[in-house]
PDB file of N, CA, C and O in Angstrom:
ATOM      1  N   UNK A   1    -190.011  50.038 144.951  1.00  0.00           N
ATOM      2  CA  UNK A   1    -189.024  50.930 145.519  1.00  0.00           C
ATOM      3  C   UNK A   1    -189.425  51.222 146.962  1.00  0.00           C
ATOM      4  O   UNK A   1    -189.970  50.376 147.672  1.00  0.00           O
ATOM      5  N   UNK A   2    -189.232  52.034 147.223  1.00  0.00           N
ATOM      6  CA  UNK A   2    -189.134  52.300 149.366  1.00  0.00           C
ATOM      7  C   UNK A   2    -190.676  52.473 149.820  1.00  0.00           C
ATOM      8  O   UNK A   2    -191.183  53.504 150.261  1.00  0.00           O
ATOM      9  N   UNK A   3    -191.443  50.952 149.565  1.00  0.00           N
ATOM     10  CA  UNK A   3    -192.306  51.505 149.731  1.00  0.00           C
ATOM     11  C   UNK A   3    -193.001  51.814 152.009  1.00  0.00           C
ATOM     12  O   UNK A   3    -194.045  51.978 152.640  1.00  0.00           O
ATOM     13  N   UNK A   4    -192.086  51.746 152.157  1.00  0.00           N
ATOM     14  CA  UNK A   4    -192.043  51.856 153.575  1.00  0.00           C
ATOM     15  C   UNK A   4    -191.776  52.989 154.343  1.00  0.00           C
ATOM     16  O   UNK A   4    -190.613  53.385 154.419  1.00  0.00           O
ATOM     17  N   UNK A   5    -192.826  53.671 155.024  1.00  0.00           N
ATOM     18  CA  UNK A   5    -192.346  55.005 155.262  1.00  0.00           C
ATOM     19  C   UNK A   5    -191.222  55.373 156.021  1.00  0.00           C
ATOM     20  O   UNK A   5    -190.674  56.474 156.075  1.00  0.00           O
ATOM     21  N   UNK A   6    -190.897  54.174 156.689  1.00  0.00           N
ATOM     22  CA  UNK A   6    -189.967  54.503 157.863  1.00  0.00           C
ATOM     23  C   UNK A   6    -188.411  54.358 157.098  1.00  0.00           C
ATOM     24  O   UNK A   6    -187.568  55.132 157.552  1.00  0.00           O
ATOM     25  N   UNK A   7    -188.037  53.602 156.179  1.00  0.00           N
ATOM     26  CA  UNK A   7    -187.352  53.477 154.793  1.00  0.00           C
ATOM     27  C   UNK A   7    -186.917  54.782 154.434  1.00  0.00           C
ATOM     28  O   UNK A   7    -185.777  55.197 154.644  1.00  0.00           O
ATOM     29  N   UNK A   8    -188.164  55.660 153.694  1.00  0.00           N
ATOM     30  CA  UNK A   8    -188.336  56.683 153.175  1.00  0.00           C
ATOM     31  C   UNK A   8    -187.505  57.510 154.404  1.00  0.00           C
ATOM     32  O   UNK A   8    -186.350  57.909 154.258  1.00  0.00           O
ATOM     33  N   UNK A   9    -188.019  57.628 155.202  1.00  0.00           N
ATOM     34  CA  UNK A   9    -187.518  58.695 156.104  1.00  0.00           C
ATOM     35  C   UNK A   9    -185.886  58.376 156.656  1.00  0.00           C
ATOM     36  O   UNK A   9    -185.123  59.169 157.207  1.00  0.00           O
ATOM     37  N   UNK A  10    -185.677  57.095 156.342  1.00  0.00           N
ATOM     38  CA  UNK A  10    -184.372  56.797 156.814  1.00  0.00           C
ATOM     39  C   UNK A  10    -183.534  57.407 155.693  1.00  0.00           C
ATOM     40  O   UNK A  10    -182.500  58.016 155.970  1.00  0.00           O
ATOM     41  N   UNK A  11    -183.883  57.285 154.637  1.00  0.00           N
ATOM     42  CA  UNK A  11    -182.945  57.557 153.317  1.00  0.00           C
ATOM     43  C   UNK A  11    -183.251  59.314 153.341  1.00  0.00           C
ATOM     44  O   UNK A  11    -182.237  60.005 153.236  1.00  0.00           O
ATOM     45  N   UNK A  12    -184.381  59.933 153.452  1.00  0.00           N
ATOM     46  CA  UNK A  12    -184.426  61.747 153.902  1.00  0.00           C
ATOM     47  C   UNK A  12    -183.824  61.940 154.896  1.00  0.00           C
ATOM     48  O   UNK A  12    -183.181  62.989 154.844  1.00  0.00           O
ATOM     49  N   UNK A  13    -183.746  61.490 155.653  1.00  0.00           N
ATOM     50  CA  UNK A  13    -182.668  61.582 156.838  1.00  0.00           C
ATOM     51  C   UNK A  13    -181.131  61.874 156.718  1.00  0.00           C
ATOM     52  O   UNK A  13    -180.468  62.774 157.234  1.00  0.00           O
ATOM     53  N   UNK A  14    -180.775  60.886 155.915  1.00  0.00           N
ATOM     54  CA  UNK A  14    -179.581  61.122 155.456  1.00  0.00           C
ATOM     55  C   UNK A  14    -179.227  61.511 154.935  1.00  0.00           C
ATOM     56  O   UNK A  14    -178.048  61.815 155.119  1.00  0.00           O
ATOM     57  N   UNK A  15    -180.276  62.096 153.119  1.00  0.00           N
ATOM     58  CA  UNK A  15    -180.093  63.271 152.441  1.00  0.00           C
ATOM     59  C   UNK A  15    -179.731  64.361 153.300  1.00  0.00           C
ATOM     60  O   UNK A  15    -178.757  65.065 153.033  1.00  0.00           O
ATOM     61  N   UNK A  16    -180.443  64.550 154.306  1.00  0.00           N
ATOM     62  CA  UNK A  16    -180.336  65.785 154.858  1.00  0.00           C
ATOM     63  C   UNK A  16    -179.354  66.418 155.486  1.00  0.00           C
ATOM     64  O   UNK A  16    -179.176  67.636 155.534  1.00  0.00           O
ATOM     65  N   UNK A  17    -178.132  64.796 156.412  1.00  0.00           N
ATOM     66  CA  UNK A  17    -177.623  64.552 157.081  1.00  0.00           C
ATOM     67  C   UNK A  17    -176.030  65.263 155.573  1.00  0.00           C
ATOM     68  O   UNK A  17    -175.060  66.016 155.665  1.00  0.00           O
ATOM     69  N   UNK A  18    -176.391  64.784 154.914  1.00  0.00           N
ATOM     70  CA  UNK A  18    -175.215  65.082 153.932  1.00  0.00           C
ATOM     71  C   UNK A  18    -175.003  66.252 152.983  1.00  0.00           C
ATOM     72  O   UNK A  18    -173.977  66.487 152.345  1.00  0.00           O
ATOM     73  N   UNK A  19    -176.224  67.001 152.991  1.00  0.00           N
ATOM     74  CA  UNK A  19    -176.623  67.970 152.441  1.00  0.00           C
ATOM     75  C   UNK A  19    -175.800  69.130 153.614  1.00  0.00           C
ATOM     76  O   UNK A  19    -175.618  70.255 153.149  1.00  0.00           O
ATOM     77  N   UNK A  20    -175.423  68.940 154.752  1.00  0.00           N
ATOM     78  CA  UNK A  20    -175.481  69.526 156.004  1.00  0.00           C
ATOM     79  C   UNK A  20    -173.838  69.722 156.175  1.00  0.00           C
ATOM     80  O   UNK A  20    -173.194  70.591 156.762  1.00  0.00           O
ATOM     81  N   UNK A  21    -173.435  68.565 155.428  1.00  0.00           N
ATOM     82  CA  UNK A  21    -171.749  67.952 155.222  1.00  0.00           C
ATOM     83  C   UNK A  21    -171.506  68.863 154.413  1.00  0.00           C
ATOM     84  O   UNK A  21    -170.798  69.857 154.571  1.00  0.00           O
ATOM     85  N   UNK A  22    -172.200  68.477 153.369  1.00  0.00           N
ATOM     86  CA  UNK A  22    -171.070  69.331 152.222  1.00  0.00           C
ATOM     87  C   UNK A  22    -171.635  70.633 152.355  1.00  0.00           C
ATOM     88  O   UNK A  22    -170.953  71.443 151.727  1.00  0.00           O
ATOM     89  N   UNK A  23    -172.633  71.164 152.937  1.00  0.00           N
ATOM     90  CA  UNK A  23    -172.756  72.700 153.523  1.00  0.00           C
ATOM     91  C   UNK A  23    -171.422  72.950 154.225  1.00  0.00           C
ATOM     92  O   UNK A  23    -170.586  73.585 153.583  1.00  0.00           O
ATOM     93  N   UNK A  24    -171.143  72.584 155.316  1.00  0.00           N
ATOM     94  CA  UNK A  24    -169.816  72.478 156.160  1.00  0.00           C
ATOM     95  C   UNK A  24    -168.224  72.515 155.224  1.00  0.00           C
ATOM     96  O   UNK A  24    -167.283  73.292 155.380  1.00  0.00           O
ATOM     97  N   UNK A  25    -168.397  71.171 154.066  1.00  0.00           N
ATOM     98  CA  UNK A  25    -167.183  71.469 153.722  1.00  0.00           C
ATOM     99  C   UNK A  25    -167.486  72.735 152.271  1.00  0.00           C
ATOM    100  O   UNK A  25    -166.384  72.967 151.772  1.00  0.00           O
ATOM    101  N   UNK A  26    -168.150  73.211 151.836  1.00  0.00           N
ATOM    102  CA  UNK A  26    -168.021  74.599 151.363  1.00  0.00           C
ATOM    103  C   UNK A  26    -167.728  75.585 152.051  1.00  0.00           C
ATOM    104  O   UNK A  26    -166.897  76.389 151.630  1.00  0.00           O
ATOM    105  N   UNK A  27    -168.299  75.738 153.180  1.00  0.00           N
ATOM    106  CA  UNK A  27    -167.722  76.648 153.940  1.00  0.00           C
ATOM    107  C   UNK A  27    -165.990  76.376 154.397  1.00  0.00           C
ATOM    108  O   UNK A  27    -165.175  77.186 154.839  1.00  0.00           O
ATOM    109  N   UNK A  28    -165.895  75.442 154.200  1.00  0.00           N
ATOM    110  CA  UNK A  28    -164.373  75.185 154.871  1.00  0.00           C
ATOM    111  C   UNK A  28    -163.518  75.556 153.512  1.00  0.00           C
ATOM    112  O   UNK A  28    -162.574  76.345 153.558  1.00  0.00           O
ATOM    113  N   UNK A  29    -163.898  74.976 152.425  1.00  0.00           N
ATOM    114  CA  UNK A  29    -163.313  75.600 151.444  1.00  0.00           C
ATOM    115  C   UNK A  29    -163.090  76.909 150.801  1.00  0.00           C
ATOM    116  O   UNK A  29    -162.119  77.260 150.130  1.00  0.00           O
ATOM    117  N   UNK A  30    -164.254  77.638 151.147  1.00  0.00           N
ATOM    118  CA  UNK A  30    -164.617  78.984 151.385  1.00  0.00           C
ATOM    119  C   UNK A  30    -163.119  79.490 152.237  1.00  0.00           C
ATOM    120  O   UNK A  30    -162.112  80.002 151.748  1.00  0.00           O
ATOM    121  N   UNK A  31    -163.348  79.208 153.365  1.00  0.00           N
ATOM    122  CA  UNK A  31    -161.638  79.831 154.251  1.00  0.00           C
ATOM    123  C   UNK A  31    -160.666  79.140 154.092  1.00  0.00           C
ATOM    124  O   UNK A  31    -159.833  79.245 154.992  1.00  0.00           O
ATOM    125  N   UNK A  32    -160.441  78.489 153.326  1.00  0.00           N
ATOM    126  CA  UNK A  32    -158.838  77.894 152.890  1.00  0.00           C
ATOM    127  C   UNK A  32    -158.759  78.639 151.868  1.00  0.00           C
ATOM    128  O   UNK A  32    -157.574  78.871 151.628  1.00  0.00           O
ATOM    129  N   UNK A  33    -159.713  79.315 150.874  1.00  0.00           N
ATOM    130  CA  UNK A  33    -159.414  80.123 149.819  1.00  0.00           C
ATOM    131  C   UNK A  33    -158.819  81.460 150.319  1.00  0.00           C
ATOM    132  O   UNK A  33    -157.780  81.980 149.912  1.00  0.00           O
ATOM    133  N   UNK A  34    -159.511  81.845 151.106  1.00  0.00           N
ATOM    134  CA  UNK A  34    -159.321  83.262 152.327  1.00  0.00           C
ATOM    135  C   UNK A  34    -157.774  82.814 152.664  1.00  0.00           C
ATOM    136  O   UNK A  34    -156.863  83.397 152.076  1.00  0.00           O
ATOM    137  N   UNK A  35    -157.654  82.386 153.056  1.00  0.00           N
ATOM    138  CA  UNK A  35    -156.427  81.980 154.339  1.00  0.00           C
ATOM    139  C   UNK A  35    -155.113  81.897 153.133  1.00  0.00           C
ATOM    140  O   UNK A  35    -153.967  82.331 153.252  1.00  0.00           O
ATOM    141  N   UNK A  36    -155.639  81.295 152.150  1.00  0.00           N
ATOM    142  CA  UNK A  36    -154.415  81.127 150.876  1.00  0.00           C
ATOM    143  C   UNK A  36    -154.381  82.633 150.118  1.00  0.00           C
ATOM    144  O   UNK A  36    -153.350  83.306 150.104  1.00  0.00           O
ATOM    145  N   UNK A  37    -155.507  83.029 149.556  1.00  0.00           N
ATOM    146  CA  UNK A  37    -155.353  84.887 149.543  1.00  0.00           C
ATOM    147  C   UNK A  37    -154.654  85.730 150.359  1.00  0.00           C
ATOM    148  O   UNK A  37    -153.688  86.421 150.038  1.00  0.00           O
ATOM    149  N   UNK A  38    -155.199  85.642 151.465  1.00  0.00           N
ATOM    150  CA  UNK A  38    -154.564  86.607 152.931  1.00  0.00           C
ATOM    151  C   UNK A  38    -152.947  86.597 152.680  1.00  0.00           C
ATOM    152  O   UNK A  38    -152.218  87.570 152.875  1.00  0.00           O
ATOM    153  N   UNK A  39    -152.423  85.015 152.102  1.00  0.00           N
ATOM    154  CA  UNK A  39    -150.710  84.663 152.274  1.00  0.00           C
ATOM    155  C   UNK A  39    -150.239  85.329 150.863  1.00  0.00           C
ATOM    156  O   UNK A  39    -149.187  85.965 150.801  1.00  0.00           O
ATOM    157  N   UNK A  40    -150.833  85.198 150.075  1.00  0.00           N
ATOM    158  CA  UNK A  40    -150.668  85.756 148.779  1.00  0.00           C
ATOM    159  C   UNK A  40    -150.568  87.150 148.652  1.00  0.00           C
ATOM    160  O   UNK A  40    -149.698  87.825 148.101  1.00  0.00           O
ATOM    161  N   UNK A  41    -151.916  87.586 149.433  1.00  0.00           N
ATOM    162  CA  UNK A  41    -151.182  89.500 149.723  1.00  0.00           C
ATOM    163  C   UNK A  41    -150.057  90.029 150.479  1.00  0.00           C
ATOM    164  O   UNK A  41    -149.328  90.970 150.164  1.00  0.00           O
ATOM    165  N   UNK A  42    -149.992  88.948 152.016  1.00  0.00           N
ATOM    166  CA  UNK A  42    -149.871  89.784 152.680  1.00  0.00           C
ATOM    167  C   UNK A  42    -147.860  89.311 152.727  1.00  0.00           C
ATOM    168  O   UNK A  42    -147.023  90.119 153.130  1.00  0.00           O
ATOM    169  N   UNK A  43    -147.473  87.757 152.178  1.00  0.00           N
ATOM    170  CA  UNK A  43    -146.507  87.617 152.011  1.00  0.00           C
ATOM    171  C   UNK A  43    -145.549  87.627 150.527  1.00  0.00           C
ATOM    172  O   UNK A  43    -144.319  87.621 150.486  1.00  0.00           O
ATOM    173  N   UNK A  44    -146.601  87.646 149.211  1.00  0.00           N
ATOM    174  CA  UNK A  44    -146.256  87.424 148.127  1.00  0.00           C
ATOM    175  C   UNK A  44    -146.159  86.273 147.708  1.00  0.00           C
ATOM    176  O   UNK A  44    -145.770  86.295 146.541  1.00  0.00           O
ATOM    177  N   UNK A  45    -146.411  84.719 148.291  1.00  0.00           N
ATOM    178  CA  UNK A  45    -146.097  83.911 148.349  1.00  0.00           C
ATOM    179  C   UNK A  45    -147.221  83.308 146.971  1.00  0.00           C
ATOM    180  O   UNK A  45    -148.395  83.673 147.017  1.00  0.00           O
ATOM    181  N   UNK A  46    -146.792  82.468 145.902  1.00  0.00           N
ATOM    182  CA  UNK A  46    -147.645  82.031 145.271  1.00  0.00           C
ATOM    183  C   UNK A  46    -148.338  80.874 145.384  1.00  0.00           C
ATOM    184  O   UNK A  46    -147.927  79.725 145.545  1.00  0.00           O
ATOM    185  N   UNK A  47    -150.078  81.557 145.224  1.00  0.00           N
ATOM    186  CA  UNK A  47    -151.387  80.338 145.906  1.00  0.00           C
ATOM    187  C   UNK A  47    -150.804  79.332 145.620  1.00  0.00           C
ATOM    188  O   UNK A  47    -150.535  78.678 146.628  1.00  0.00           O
ATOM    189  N   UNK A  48    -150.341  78.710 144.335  1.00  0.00           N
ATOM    190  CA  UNK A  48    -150.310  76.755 144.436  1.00  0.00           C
ATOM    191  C   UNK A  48    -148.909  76.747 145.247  1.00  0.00           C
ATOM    192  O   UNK A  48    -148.607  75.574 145.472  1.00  0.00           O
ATOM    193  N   UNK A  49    -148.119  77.488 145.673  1.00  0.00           N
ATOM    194  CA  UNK A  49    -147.478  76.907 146.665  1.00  0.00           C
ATOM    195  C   UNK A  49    -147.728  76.683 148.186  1.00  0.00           C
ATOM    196  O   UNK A  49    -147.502  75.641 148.802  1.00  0.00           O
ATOM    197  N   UNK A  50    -148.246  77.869 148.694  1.00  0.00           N
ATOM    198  CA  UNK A  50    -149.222  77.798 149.684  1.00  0.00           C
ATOM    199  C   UNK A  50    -150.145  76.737 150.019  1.00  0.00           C
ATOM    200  O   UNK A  50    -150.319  76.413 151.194  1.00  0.00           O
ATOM    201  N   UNK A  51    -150.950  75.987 148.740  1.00  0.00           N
ATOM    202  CA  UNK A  51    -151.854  75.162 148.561  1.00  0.00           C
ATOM    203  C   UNK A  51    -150.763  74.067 149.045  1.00  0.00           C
ATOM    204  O   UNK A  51    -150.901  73.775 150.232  1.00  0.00           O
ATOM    205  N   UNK A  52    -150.076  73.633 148.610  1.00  0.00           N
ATOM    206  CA  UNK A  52    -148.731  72.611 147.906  1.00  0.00           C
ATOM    207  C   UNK A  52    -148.280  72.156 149.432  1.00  0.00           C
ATOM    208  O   UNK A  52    -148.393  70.981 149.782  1.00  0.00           O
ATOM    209  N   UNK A  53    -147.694  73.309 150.422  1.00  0.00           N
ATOM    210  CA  UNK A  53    -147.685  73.204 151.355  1.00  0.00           C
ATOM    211  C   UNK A  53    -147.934  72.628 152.301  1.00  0.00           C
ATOM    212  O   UNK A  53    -147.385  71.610 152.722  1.00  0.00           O
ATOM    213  N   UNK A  54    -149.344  73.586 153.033  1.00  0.00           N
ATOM    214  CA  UNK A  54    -150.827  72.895 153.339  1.00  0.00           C
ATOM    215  C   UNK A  54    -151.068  72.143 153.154  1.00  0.00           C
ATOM    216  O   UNK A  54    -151.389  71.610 154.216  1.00  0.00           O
ATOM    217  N   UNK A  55    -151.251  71.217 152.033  1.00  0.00           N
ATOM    218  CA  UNK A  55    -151.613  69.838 152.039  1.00  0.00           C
ATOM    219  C   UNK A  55    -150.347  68.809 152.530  1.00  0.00           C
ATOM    220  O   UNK A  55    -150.633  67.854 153.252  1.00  0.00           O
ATOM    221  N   UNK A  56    -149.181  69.000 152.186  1.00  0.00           N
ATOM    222  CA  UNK A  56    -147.838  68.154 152.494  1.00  0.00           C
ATOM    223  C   UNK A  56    -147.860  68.932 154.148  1.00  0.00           C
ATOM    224  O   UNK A  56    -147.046  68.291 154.812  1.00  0.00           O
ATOM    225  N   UNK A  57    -148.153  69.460 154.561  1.00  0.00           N
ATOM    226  CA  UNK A  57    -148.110  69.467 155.949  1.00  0.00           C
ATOM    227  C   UNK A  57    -149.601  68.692 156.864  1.00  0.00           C
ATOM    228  O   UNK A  57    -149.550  67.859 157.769  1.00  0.00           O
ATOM    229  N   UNK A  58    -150.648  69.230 156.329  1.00  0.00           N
ATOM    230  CA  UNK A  58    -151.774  68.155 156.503  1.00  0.00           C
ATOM    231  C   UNK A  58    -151.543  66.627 156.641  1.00  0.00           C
ATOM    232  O   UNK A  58    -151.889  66.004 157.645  1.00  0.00           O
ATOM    233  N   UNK A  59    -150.856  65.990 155.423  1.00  0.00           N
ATOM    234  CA  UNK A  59    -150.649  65.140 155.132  1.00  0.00           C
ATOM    235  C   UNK A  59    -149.372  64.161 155.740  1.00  0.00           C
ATOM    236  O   UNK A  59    -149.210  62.941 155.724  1.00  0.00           O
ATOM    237  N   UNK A  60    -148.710  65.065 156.174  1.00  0.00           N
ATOM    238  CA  UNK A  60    -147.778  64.620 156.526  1.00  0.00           C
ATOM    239  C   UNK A  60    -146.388  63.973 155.954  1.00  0.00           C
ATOM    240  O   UNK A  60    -145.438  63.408 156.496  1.00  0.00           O
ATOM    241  N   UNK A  61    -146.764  64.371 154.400  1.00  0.00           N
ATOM    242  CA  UNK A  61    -146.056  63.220 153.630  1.00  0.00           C
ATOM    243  C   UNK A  61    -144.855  63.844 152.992  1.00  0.00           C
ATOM    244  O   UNK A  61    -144.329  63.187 152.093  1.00  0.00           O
ATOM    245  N   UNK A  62    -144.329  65.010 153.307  1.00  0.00           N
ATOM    246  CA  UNK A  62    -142.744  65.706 152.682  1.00  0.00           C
ATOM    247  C   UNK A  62    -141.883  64.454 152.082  1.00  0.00           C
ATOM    248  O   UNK A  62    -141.667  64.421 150.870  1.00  0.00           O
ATOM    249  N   UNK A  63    -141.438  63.515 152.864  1.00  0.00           N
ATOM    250  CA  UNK A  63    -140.832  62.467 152.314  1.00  0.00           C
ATOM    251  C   UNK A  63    -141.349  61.706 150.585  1.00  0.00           C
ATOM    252  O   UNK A  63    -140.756  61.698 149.506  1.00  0.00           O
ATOM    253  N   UNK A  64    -142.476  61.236 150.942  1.00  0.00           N
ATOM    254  CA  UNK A  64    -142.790  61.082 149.470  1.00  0.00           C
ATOM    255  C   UNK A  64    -143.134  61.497 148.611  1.00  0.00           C
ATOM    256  O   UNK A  64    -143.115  60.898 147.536  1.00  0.00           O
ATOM    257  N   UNK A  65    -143.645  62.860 148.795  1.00  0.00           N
ATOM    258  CA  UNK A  65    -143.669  64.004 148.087  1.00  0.00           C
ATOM    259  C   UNK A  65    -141.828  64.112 147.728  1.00  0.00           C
ATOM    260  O   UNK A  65    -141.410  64.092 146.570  1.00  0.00           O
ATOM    261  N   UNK A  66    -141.146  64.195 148.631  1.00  0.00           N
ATOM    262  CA  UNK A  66    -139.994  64.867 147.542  1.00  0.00           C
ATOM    263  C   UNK A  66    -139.333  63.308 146.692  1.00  0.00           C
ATOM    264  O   UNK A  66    -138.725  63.586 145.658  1.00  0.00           O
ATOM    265  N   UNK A  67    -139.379  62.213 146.928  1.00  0.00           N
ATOM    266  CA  UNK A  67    -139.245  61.494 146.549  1.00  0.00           C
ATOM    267  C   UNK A  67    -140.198  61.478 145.120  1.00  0.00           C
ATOM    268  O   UNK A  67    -139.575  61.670 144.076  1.00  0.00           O
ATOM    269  N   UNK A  68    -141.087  61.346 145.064  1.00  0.00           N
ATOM    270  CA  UNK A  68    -141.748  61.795 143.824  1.00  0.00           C
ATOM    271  C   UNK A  68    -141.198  62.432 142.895  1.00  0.00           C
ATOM    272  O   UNK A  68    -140.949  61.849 141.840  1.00  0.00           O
ATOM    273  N   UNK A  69    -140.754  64.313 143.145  1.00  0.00           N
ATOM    274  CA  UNK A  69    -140.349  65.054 142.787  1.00  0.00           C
ATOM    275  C   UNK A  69    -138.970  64.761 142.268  1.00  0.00           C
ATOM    276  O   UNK A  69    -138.764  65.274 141.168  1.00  0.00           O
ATOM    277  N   UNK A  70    -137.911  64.029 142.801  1.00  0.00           N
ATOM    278  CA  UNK A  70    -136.791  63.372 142.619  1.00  0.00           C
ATOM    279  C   UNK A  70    -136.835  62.143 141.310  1.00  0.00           C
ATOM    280  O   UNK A  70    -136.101  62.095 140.323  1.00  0.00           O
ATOM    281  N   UNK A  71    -137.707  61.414 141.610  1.00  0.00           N
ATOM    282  CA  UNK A  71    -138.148  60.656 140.082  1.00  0.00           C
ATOM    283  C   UNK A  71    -138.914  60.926 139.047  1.00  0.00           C
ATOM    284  O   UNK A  71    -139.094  59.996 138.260  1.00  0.00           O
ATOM    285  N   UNK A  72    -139.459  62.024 138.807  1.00  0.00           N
ATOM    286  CA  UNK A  72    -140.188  62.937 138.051  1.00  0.00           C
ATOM    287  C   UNK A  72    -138.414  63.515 137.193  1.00  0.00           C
ATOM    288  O   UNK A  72    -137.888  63.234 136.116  1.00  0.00           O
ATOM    289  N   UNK A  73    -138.108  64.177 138.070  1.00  0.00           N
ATOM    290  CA  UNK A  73    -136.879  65.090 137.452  1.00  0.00           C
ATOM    291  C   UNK A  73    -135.906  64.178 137.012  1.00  0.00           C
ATOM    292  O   UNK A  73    -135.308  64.568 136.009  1.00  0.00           O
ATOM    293  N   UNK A  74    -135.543  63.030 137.473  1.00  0.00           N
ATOM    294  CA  UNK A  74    -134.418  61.900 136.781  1.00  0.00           C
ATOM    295  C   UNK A  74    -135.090  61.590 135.314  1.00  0.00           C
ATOM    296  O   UNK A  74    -134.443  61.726 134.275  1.00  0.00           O
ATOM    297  N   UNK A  75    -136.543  61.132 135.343  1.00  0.00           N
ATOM    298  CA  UNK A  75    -137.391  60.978 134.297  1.00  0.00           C
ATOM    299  C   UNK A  75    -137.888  61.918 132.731  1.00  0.00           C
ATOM    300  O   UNK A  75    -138.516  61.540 131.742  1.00  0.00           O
ATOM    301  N   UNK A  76    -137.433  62.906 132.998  1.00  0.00           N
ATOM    302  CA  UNK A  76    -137.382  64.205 132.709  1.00  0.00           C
ATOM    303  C   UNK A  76    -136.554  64.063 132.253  1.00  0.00           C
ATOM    304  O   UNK A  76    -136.690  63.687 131.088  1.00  0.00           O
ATOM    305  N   UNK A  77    -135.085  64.239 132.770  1.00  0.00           N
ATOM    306  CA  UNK A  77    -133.677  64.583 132.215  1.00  0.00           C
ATOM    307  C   UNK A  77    -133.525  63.430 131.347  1.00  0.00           C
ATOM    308  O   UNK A  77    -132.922  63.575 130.284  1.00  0.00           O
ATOM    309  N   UNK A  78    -134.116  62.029 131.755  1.00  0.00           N
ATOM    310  CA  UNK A  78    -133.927  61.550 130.682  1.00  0.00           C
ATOM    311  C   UNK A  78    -134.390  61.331 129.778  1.00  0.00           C
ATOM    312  O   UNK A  78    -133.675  60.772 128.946  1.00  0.00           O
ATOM    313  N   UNK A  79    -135.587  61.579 129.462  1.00  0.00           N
ATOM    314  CA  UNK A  79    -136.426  61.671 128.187  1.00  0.00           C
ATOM    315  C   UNK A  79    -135.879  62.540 127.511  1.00  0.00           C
ATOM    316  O   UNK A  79    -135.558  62.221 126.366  1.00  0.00           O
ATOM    317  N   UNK A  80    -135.577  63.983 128.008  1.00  0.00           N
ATOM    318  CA  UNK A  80    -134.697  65.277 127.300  1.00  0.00           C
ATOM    319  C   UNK A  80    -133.426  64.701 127.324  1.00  0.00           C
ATOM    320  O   UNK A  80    -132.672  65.589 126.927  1.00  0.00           O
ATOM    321  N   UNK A  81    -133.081  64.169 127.457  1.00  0.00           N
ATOM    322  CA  UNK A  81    -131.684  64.124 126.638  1.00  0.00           C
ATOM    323  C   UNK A  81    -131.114  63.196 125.991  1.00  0.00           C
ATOM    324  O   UNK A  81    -129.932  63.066 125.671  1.00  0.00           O
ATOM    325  N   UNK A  82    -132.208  62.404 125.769  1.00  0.00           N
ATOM    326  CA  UNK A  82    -132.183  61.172 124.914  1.00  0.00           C
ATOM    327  C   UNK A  82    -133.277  61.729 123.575  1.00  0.00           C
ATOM    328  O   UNK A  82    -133.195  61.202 122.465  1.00  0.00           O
ATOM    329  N   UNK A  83    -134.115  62.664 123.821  1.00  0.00           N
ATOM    330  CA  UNK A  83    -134.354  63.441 122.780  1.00  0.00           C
ATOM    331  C   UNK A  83    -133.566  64.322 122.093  1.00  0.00           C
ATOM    332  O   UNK A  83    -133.562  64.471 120.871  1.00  0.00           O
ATOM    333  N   UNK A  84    -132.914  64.889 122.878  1.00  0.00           N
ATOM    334  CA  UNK A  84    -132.049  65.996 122.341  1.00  0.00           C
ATOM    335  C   UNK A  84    -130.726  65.421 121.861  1.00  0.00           C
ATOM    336  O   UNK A  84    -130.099  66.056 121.013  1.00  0.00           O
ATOM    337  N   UNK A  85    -130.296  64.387 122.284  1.00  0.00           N
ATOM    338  CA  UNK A  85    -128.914  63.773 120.989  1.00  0.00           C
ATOM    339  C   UNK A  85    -129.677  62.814 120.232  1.00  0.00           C
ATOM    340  O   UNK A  85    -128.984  62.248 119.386  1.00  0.00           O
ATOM    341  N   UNK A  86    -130.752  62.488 120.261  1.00  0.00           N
ATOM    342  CA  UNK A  86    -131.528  61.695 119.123  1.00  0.00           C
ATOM    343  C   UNK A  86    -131.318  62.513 117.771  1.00  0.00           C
ATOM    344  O   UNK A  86    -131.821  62.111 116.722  1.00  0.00           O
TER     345      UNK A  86
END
């Protein structure tokens, strides 16, 4: 295994280097929780929509997001109602 110190230190290096990351993204997750609370008190708005949002605006992707949502619900109606006169 690593028996090379300079090896060794390359691979602690990067432990450290990533240990440092996901320090960073806890904290970031930390204030998206804040920031989604804050909207929840201060507008009434409910967190997974807020969340729901935020990410389709991040993302950029409203279009296939509602497109999704549009074949989900055709899919839906028809399973229910091919159940329901079954």
């Amino acid at each position: 295994m690593l028996s090379n110190p300079a090896d060794r230190q390359k691979l602690l290096d990067a432990i450290k280097e990533m240990s440092n990351s996901m320090t960073r993204v806890d904290a970031e997750k930390d204030f998206q929780k804040e920031a989604i609370d804050k909207v929840n008190d201060e507008l009434g708005l409910e967190k997974k929509h807020v969340r729901k949002l935020a990410s389709i605006y991040h993302k950029q992707n409203f279009s296939t997001v509602q497109q999704e949502q549009e074949e989900l619900q055709e899919l839906y109606e028809l399973i229910t109602t091919k159940a329901s006169a079954a």
